[in-house]
N, C-alpha and C positions, 0 to 999 in steps of 0.2 A: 554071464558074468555076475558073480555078487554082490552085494552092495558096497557100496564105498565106505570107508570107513573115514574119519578125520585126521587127517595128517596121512594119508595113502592116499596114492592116484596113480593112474597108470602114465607112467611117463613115456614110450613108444608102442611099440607093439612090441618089442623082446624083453623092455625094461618095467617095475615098479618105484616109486619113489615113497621114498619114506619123510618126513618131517616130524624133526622136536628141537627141544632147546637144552645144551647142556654147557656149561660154564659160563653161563650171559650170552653168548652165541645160538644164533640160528641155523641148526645143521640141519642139509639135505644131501640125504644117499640115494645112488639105486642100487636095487636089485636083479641083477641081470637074470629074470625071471619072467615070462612070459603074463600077461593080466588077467591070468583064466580067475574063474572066481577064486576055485584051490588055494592059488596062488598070492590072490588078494588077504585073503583070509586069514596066509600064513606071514603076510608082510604086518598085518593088523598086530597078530600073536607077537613076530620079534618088536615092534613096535612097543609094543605094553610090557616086556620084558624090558626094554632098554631103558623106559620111564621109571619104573618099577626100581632096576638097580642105579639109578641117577639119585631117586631118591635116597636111600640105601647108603649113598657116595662108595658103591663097591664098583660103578659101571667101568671098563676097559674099553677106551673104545676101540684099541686096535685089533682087540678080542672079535670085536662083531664086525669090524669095518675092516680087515687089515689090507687092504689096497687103496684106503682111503689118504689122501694127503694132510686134510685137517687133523688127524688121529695124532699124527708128527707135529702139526704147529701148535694144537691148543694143549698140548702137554710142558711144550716150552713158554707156556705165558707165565710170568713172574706171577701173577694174579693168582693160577691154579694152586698155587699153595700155599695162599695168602688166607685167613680167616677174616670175614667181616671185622669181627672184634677187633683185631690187633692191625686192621687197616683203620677205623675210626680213629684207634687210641693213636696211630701214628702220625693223621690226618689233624686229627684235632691238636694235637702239640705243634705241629707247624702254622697254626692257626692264632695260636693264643696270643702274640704281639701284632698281629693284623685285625683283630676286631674287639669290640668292647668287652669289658668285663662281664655286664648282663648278658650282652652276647652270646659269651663264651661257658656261661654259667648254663643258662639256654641249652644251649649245645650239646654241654655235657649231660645234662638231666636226659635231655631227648634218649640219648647215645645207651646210655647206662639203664636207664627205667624203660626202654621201648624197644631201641634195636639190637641190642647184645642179646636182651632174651628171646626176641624172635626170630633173628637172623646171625645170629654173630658166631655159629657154629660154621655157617655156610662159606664156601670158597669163596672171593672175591668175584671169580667167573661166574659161578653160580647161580646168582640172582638175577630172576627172572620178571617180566613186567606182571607176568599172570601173579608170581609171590605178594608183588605187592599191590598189584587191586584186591585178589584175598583179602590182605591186611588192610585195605582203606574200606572195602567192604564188612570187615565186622566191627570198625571202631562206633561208637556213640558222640562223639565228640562233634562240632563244630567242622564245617570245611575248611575254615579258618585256621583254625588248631591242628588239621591234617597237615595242611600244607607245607604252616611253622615247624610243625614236628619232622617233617622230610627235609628238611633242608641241610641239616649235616648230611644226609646220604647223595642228597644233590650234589653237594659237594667235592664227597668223597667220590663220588663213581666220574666227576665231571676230572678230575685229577687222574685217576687211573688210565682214563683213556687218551690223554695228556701223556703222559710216561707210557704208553705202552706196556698197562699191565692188562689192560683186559682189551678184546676185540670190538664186544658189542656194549654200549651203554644202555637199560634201562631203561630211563629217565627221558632220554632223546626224544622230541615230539612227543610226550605224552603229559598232559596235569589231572590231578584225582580232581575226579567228578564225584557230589552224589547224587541219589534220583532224587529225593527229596530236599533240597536245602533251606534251613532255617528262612521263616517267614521273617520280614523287619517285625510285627509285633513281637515277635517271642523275644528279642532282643531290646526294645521299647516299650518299656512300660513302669510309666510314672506314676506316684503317689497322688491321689486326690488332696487338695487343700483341707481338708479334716483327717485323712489320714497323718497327714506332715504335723499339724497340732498336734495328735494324739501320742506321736513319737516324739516329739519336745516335751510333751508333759508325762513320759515315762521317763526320760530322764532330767539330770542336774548336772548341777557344774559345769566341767569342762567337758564334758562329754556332750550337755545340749549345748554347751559354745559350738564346741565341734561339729555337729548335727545341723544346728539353724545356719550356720555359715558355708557348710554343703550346699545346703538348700536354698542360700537365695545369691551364691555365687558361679553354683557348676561347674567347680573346680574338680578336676580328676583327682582323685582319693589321693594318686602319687603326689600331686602338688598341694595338696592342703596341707599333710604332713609334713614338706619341707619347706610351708613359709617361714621366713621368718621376721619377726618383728623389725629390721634392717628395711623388708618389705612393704610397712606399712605405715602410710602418710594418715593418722586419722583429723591435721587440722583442714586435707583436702578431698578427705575420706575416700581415699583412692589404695591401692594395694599396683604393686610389680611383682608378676609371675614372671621367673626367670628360671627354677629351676623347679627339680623332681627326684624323688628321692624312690627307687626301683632298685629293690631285696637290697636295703640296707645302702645303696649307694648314688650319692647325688651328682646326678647329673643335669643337663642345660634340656631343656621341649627337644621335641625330636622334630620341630619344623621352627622356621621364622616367627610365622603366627604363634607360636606357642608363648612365645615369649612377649611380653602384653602388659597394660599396666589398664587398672577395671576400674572405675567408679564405682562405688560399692551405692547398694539398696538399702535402706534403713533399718532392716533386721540385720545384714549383714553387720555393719556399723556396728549396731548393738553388742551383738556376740563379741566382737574384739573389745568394746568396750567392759565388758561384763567377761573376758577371757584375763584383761589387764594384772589383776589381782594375784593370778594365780602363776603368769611365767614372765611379766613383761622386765623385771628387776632380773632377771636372768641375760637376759637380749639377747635370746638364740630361737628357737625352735617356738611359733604361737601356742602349737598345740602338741601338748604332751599324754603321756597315759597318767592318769592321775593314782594307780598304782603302785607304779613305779617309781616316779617322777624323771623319768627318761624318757626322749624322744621316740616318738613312734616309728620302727624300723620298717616295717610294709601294712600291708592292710589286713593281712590276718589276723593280727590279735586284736583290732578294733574289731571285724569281722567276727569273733568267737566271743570278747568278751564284753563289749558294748553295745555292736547296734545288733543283733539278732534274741539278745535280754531285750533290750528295749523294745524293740516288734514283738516280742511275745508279751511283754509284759500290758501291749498298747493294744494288743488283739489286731495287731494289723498283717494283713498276708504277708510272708517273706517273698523281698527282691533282695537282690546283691547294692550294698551301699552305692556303685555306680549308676541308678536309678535317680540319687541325689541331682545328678547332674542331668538328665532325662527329665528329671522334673522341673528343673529350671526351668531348661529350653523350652517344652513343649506351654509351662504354664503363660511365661512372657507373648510366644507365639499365638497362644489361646487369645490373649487379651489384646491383642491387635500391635503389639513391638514389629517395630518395622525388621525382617530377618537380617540386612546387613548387619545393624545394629547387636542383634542376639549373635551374631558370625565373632563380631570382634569379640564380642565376652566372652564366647567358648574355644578360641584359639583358634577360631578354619581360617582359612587363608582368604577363602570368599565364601558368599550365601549358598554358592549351589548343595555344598553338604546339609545347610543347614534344610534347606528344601527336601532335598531327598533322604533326609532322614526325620523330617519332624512336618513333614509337609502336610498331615492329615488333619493337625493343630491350628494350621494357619487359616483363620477367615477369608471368606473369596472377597468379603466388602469388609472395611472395619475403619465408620466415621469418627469413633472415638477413641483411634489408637494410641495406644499408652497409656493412658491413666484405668482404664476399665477392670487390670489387674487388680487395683485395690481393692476395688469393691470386691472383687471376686474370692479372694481372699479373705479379709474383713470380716465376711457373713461366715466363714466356717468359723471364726474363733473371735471371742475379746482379749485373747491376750497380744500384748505387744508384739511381738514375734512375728504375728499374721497381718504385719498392718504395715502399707509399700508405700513409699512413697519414693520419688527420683531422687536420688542426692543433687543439690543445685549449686550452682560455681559459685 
């Protein structure tokens, strides 16, 4: 007998079986053909033909199978003549009054920029789970980002087999793995207290407003953007985070904790006070683009035209502005802040996140906790900026 090939085995002694996947479906034939090697050989050869014109989308399968019963059913699946493309476009219009705008914006980018070009020619039946490990297999991105970016197709195929347009789902039992997944450092990593001077003293204005009050409040870039002066108590020097302004559109924290009201740190302070001048007679938006004089719409044009000049200009390595907030946390945690404490300033719900993500910061002993930040800070710079003190009631 000769060797086996994959997806061939001898299914009796008179029969061969063959296995592949064509329309989403797991098809298995035999061959009423004895398992001599010959014969093996030649179920391998129809085999890699059948693959062959699947790809092709010319395969018949009543051509190869005609006494087969599946050949009759998956030709009647509404799916079979259905294009990826024009099932997203029809999937996602029934979607758009059931989920958020960003959501839905999400959604469409995914659809348009990722699956229409890779898959949107394909049947609805089609698509196979081996297609898309291919596909999670050559991305670079994040597992994070993979997983965001499947979710209109999660959707889409979770709906078809719901209506009975296709037989096999995909998706069913399986989540993209990769072998390697980003370390917490590659994702962590905060500025040193001389590097954070160095980036205040490349810029001015409203731009180190913006910059010093990143950094000694660890607000998400979303929410710095859409405080507004309504927000801020400076006779109890306190601020209310309540909302977030994501591509352009404000919305409420996407948890309870998010929504939070801070005692602000003495640099903090500063910046609003030292921001006053420039938007407070407005009573909207604290921090504007000083370009424009319009509110900052998301964080790419702070992104391209302020803080990546100002790291160049300050010689310091590029992170992404989210780092502002990285640096908060881990600097407070350094200097002995008790992490429930640092939990409610950065919106978690409790300490555990704060642990499992900034846990390597935290001292195992720390008799002098809370005040030790200042010094620590203090000694990178004499300017104001660098110098902590608690705001007291």
């Amino acid at each position: 007998m000769g060797r086996r090939s994959a997806g061939v085995r001898a299914a009796t002694q008179r029969s061969i079986e063959i296995d592949f996947y064509y329309k989403g479906a797991r098809c298995r034939e035999r061959l009423k053909l004895p398992p001599t090697g010959a014969n093996l050989k030649f179920a391998a050869n129809l085999k890699a033909q059948v693959e062959a014109e699947i790809a092709r989308g010319s395969f018949d399968y009543a051509k190869f199978f005609p006494d087969s019963k599946r050949a009759v059913t998956l030709s009647r699946l509404p799916g079979a003549a259905l294009t990826i493309e024009k099932a997203l476009e029809s999937w996602l219009a029934g979607m758009k009054s059931q989920i958020e705008h960003t959501t839905y914006r999400d959604y469409d980018l995914a659809i348009q920029r990722v699956w229409v070009p890779a898959f949107g020619a394909k049947r609805l039946t089609e698509l196979t789970r081996g297609d898309l490990k291919e596909w999670v297999s050559a991305q670079t991105c994040g597992l994070k980002r993979i997983r965001n970016l499947l979710l209109p197709m999660r959707g889409l195929f979770a709906q078809a087999m719901e209506d009975e347009q296709i037989t096999a789902n995909p998706f069913i039992g399986w989540t993209p793995r990769k072998i390697e997944p980003p370390k917490e450092s590659d994702d962590v990593d905060p500025f040193t207290p001389a590097e954070v001077a160095a980036i205040l003293d490349a810029s001015e204005g409203q731009i180190r407003n913006l910059f010093q009050f990143g950094f000694w409040t660890g607000l998400r870039t979303s929410e710095l953007i859409a405080l507004r002066w309504e927000d801020v108590d400076l006779v109890h020097g306190t601020i209310s985070v309540r909302r977030a302004k994501v591509r352009k559109k404000v919305k409420a924290p996407k948890t309870k904790a998010g929504r939070r009201t801070m005692t602000l740190l003495e640099p903090a302070l500063q910046a609003l006070r030292d921001q006053r001048q420039h938007t407070q007679t407005a009573g909207e938006e604290v921090f504007t683009n000083p370009r424009t004089g319009e509110p900052w719409l998301h964080d790419g044009p702070i992104r391209k035209t302020a803080w990546h000049p100002a790291l160049r200009r300050a010689g310091v390595r590029y992170r992404y502005p989210y780092q502002m907030r990285h640096t908060f946390a881990s600097t407070l945690l350094s200097a002995g802040e008790n992490p429930v404490w640092v939990a409610s300033l950065m919106g978690h719900k409790d300490w555990t996140m704060i642990v499992r993500t900034y846990g390597r910061w935290i001292p195992s002993v720390a008799p002098d906790a809370g005040q030790k930040v200042a010094s620590l800070w203090a000694s990178a710079s004499d300017t104001p900026s660098t110098t902590l003190t608690r705001k007291k009631a």
